[in-house]
C-alpha positions in Angstrom: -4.8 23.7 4.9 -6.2 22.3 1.3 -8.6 19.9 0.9 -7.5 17.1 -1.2 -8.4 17.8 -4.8 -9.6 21.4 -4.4 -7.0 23.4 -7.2 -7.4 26.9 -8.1 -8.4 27.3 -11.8 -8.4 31.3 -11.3 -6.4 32.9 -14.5 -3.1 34.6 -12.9 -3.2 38.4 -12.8 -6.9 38.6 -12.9 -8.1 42.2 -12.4 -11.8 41.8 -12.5 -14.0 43.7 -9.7 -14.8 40.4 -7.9 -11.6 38.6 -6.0 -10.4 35.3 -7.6 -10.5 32.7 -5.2 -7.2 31.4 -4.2 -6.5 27.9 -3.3 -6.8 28.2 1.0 -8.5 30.6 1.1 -12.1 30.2 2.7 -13.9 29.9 -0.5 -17.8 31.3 1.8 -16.9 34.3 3.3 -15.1 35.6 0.2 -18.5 34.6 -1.8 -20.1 36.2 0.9 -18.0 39.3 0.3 -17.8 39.6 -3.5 -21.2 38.0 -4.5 -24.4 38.7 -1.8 -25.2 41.8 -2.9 -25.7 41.2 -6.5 -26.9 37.9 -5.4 -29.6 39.0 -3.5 -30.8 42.1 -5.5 -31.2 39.5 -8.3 -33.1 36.9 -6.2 -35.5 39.2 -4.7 -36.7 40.4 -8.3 -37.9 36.5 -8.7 -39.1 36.4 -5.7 -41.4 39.3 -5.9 -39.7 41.0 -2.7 -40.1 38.8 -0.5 -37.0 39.7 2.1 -37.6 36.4 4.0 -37.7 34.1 1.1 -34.7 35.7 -0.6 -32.4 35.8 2.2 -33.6 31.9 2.2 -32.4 31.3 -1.2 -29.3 33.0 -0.8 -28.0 31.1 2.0 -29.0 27.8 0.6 -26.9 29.3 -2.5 -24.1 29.5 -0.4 -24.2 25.9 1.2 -24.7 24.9 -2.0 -21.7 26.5 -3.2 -20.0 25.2 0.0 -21.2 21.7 -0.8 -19.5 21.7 -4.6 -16.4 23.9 -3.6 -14.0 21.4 -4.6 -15.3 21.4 -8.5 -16.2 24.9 -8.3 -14.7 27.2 -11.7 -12.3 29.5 -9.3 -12.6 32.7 -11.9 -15.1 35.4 -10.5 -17.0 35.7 -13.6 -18.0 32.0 -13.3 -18.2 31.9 -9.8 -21.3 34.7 -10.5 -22.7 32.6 -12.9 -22.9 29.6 -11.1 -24.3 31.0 -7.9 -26.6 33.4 -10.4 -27.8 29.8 -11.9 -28.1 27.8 -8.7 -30.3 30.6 -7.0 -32.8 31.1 -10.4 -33.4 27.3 -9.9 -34.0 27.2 -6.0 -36.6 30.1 -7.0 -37.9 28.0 -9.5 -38.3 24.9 -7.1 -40.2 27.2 -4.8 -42.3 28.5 -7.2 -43.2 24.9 -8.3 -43.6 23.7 -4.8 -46.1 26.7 -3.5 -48.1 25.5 -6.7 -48.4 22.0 -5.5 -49.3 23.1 -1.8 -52.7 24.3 -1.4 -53.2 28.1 -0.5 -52.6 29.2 3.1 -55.5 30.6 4.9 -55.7 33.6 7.0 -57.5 33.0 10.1 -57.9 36.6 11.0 -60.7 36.9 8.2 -63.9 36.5 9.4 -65.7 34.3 6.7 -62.5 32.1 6.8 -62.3 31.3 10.2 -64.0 28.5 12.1 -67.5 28.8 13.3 -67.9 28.3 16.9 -68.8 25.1 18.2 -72.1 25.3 20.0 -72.4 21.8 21.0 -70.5 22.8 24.0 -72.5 26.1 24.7 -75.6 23.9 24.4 -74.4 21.2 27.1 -73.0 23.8 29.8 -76.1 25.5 29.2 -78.4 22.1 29.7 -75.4 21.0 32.9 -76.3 24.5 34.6 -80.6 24.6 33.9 -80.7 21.1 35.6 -78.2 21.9 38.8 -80.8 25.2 39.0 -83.7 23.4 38.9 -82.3 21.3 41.9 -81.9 24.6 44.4 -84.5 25.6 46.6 -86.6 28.0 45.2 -85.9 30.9 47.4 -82.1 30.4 46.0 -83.8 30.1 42.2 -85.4 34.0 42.9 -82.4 35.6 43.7 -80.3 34.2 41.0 -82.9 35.0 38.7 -83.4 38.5 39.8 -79.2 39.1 40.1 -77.4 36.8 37.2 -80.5 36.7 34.6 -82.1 39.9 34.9 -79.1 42.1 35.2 -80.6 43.8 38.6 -78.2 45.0 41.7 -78.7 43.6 45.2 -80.7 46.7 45.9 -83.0 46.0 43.1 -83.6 42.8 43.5 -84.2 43.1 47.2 -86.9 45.5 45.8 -88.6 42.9 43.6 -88.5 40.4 46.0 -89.6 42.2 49.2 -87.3 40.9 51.3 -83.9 42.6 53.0 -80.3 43.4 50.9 -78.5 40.9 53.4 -80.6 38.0 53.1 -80.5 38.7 48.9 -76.5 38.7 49.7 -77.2 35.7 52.2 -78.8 33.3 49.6 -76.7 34.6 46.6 -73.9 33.0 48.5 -75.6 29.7 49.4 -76.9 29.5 46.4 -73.7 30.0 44.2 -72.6 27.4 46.8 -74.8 24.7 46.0 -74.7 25.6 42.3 -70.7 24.5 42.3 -71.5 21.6 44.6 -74.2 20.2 42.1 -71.8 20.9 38.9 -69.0 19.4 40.5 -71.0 16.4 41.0 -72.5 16.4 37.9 -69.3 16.7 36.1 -68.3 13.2 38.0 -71.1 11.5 36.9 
């Protein structure tokens, strides 16, 4: 069925390569049809090939032509032109509007990426010393020789002259009360 107002102003026995647009028919997917290809090989020459933003541009050609189909020229020829036109000047807005916006950033790069925030390193590191200086010496030693000095069980038993199962003993206790302290410290 017609929309009110829509007329075809296609010349009769039109024998371009494009099909004139008859009134009723659906005036996007013949556009679609006769017109994306050219369309879009155009487009992506102002875009500088980009595949995303051309495919962008074309589509919003087509509401666009959507939008206006009831004043639309129904000859092929000025059907191209139009959409042609309509397309340059969404390019053009783009162009205009990447201008305005400031550059996007990579974060991958190195230099351009945050620098860590040691503020938080620095507390942790201040929350843990003072819930160590609060075990029992004898539970200070073996986490020493263990977590800070990089030593095995078997070493550290070594260094501190005393069995493997009481360095296993007070690791456990002592990794214990080092979660009980920070838990409570953490409430505080």
């Amino acid at each position: 069925m017609e929309a009110p107002g829509r007329e075809s102003r296609a010349p009769v026995g039109h024998t371009g390569t494009a099909t004139a647009v008859e009134p009723g028919d659906d005036l996007v997917p013949l556009l679609y049809k006769d017109f994306r290809a050219t369309l879009f090989a155009q487009v992506l020459a102002l875009t500088n090939h980009d595949r995303q933003w051309t495919e962008d541009v074309v589509q919003e050609t087509m509401i666009r032509a959507w939008q206006h189909s009831d004043t639309l020229e129904r000859e092929p020829g000025m059907l191209r032109g139009w959409l042609l036109t309509v397309a340059r000047r969404i390019v053009i807005d783009g162009w205009r509007n990447r201008r305005v916006r400031p550059q996007e950033v990579a974060l991958e790069i190195p230099e351009n990426a945050e620098s860590a925030d040691r503020a938080d390193s620095s507390l942790a590191a201040l929350t843990i010393t003072r819930a160590l200086a609060e075990l029992d010496a004898k539970y200070q030693s073996v986490i020493h020789e263990t977590y800070f000095a990089g030593n095995t069980v078997r070493q550290a038993a070594t260094i501190l002259g005393i069995p493997e199962g009481t360095v296993k003993s007070r690791l456990y206790t002592a990794m214990r009360q080092l979660r009980k302290a920070l838990g409570e410290m953490a409430v505080r």
